[in-house]
N, C-alpha and C positions, 0 to 999 in steps of 0.2 A: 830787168830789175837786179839780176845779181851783179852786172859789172857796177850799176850803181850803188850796190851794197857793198862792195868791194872798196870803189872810192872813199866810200865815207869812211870806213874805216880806217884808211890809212890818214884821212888826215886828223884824226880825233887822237890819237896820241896826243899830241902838241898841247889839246886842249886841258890838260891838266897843270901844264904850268902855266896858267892866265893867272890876273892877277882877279881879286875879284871884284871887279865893277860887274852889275848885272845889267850896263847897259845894254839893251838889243835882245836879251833874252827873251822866251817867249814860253808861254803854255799853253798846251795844246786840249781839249778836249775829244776824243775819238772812243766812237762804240763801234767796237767787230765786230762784225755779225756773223760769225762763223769761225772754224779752227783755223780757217788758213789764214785769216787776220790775226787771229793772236800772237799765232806763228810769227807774223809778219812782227808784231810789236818787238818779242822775244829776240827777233833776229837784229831788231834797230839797238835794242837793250844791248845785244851783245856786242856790238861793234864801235856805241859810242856811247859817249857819259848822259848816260838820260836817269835825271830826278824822279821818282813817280809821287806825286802826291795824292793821287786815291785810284787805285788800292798803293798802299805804300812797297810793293814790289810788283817785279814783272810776273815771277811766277803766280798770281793770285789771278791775274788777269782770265775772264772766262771771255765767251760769245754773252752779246747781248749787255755786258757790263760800261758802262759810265767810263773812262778812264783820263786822268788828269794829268798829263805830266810834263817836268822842262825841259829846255834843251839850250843848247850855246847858242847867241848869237848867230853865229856863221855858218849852224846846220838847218837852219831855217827850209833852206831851199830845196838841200836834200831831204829833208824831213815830209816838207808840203811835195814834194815829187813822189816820193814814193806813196804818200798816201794817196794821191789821188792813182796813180797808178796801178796801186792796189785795191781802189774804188770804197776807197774807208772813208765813212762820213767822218768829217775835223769839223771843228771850230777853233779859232784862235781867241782863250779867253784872257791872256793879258798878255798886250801884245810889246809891252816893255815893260822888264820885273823891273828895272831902276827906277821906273819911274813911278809903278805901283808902289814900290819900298817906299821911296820919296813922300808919297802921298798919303800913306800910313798915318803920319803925323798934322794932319788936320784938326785936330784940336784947340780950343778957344786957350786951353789952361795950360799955356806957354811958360809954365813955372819951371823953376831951378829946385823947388823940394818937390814931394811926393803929393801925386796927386792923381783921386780915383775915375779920375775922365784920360788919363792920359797913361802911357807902355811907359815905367818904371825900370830903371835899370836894378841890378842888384843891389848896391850899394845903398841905395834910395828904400828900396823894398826891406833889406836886413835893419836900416835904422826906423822902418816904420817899426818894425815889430816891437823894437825895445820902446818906441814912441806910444804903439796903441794900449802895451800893457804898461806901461807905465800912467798913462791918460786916465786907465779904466781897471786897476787895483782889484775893486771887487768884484769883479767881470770877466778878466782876463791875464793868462800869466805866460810867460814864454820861455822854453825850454831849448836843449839843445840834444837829438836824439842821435847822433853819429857826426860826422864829418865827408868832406865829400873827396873823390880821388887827390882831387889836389888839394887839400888840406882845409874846406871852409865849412866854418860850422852849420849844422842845419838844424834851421832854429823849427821852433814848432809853436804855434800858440792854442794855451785852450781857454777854451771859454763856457759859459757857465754860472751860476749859484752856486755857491759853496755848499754842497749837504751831502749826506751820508746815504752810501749805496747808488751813487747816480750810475746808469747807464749812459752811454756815448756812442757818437756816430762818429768817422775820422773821414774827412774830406782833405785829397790831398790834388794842387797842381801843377802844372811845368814837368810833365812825365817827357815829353817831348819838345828841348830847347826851341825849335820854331814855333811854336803853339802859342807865342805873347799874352792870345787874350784869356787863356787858363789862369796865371798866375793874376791876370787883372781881375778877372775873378774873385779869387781867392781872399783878394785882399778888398775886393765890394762886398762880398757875405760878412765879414767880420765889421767891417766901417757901418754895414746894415744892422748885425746883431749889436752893437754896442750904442746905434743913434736911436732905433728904434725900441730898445728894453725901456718896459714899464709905461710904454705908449701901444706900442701893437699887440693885443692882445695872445696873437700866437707867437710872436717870438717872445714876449715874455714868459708864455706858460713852458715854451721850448727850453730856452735860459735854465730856469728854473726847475724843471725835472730832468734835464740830460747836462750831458756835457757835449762841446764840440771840438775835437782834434784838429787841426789846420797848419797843415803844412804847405805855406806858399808856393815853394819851390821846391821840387825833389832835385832833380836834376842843375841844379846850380851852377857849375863849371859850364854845361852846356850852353846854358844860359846866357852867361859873361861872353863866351864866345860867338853870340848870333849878335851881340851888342857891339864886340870890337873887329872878328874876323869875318865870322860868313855866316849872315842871316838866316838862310836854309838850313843849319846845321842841325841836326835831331837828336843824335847822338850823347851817351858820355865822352868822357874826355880822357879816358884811364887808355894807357900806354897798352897794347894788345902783343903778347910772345912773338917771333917771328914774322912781324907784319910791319909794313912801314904806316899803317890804316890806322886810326885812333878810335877809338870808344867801343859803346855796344849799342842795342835799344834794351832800357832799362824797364818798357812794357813788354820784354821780351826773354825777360833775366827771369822770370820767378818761376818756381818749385811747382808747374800746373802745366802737365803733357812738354813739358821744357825741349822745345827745339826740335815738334813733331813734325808740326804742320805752318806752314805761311809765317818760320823762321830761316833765317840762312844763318849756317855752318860758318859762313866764309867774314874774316874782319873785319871787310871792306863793303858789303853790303851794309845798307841804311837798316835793314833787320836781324843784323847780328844778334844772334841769342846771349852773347857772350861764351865763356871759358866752361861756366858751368853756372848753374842756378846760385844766384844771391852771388856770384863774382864780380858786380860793381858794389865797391859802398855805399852807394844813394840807395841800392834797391833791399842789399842787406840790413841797412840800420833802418829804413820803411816795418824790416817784417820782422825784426827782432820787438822792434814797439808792437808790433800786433800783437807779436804772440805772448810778451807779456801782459797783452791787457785784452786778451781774448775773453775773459770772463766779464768783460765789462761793454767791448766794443760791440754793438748789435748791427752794426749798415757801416759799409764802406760806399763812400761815393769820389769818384777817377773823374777830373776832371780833363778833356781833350779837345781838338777842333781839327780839322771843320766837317761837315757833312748834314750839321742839325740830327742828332740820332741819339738816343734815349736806350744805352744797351746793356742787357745782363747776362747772366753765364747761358751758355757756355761758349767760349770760340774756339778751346781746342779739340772740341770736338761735337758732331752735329746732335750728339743726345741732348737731350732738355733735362736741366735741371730738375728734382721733384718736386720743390718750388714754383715749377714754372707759370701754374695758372694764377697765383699770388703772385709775383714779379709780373707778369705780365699787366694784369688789369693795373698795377700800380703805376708801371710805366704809360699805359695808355692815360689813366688819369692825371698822371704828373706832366704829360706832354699835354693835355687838353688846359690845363693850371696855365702854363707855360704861353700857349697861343693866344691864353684871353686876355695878353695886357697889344701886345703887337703884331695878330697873328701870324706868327711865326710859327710856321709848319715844321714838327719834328716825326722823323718815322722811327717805332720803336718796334723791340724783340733781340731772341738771343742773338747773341752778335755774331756765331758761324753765321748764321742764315740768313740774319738782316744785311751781313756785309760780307765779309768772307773770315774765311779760318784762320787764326793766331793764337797759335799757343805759348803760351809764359808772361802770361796779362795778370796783370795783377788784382785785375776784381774778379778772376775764376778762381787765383790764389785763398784771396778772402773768403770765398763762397767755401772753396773745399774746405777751410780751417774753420767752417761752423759759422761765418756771418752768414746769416741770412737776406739780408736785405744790401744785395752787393748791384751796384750800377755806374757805367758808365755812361760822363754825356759827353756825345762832339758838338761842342758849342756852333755858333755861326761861319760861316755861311754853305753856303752849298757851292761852291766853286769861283762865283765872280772875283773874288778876293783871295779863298783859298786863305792862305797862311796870312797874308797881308793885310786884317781887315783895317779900316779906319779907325786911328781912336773915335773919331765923332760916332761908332755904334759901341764904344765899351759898353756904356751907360744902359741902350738900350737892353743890349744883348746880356748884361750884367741883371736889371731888374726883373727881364722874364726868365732866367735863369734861378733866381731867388726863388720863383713865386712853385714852382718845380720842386727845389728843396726842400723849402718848408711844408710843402704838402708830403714828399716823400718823410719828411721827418716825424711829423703828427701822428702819420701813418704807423710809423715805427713807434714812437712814445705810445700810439693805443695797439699795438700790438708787439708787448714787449716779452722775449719768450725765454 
């Protein structure tokens, strides 16, 4: 096993100047059942350029855990060799990312504008905003609460009744550039909240007694760049000291156990903490709005994918919130909301323990600054698609996603503290 670990290595250098077609790529599925497996993942992580997409690094990887992840085209072979050699149950669950990318776009609403069945680019998504508050005046306005590394603005829209003293929930997505169907979200809740006011009886009463924060897109730059350079990118976009490596993970940047646990120090890692807490501007001008309007904001809700998972504090570390029996039966009840329109199986709990430990997430942020009703969800699916799901399930995955919210939300409006 080691002269073939040897090999691979030396020919994975090269694999960084490809250009990026993801033809032939592949993702792999494997549970070690034991240390010397993970070992074994650990030592492929080190020798060649491997993606993980769940858990989002190597070191998180335990025995007995799920593990997602990519690889080049051409290490295919070494890859399925050493696993069976190391008697690691695999499965190969897409077995060309080009052509799952490709397939992405299955969508009937083949439009050139903006449109909520179909992955919006940014440009599409920034002219919705001035489009939906401009449509819906008394409903909805749109702001601009910072700018992003490379200079665009980040817009915000809230929504709402205009009256005095309201309370507010701030729902924000695209924390993670490859995440697509977060921001299509985002922008289904608001098309929801604005067709359905003065018809559905709870998004009216909703409307009408709180406000909602909506931030399409945190991560912007990253964004534009899963559109025009490399699909997988997660990251910001902001230039790193010393490093030829670009960005950070901006659920990795905040002011909560910052860069304790299940982050990496190093640039070039997909879970860069960054420089220091709030050293991206997407992530700074996010908590400068909170903390200005912490006397008002009562629930943060992080919108993410994939895995199906309904999660709240704590993940940087394994203590339970004193919250926890309130967040908990919430979560289960907003997950049982959620199943009754497609069921759609979500597992919830705090997020050390329902997944693994990451510290500098931004709904522990909230929680420690006094939100109490702080939650994130990882949208659809649990691995078939991974990052790529089809537009043809926005729709779905968007309406039972709603139905989760709004129950979280009620919940907060009759338990306003």
């Amino acid at each position: 096993m080691w002269v073939l670990l040897v090999l691979i290595g030396a020919a994975s250098v090269s694999a960084h100047l490809q250009d990026l077609s993801f033809d032939g790529q592949k993702v792999f599925r494997v549970i070690p059942q034991n240390d010397e497996q993970v070992e074994i993942l650990n030592l492929l992580a080190s020798i060649m350029e491997v993606d993980f997409w769940q858990p989002d690094s190597v070191t998180l990887v335990r025995p007995k855990m799920q593990v997602d992840f990519r690889i080049e085209a051409d290490k295919f072979f070494d890859v399925e060799d050493l696993l069976k050699e190391s008697g690691m149950e695999y499965q190969v669950l897409i077995d060309n990312l080009q052509a799952a990318l490709d397939a992405q776009f299955d969508s009937k609403a083949r439009t050139a504008s903006h449109s909520y069945e179909k992955y919006n680019n940014w440009d599409t998504i920034a002219a919705w905003t001035a489009d939906i508050a401009a449509q819906n005046p008394d409903l909805v306005s749109r702001s601009v609460i910072g700018e992003t590394y490379e200079g665009r603005p980040m817009y915000l829209l809230k929504m709402g009744k205009s009256g005095p003293n309201k309370k507010a929930i701030f729902m924000d997505c695209g924390f993670h550039a490859r995440e697509w169907i977060s921001p299509a979200f985002c922008q289904w809740f608001v098309k929801e909240a604005v067709e359905t006011y003065g018809k559905d009886t709870v998004m009216t009463t909703l409307l009408d007694k709180l406000d909602f924060y909506v931030l399409p897109v945190v991560n912007i730059d990253g964004y534009i760049y899963t559109w025009t350079n490399d699909r997988m990118w997660r990251k910001t976009r902001s230039k790193n000291a010393n490093s030829i490596c670009f960005g950070a993970d901006p659920n990795r940047n905040f002011d909560a156990g910052w860069c304790t646990i299940g982050a990496s120090k190093s640039p070039c890692s997909s879970t860069y903490c960054g420089s220091a807490p709030e050293s991206e501007k997407e992530t700074k001008a996010l908590a400068d709005f909170i903390r200005e309007h912490l006397s008002t904001i009562k629930a943060y809700l992080t919108i993410h994918s994939y895995s199906q998972l309904l999660l709240f504090p704590y993940s940087y570390t394994y203590n339970l919130p004193s919250d926890y029996q309130e967040l908990n039966s919430i979560a289960s009840a907003a997950s049982k909301e959620l199943a009754s329109l497609h069921n759609t199986k979500y597992t919830y709990g705090p997020g050390a323990e329902t997944i693994y430990p990451a510290a500098g997430g931004s709904d522990d942020w909230a929680y420690d600054q006094g939100i109490k009703y702080s939650f994130t969800f990882e949208l659809r699916d649990t691995g078939r698609y991974g990052f790529l799901l089809p537009e043809s399930q926005i729709k779905p995955t968007c309406e039972e996603t709603v139905l989760a919210v709004k129950y979280i939300a009620n919940y907060v409006l009759e338990h306003l503290y």
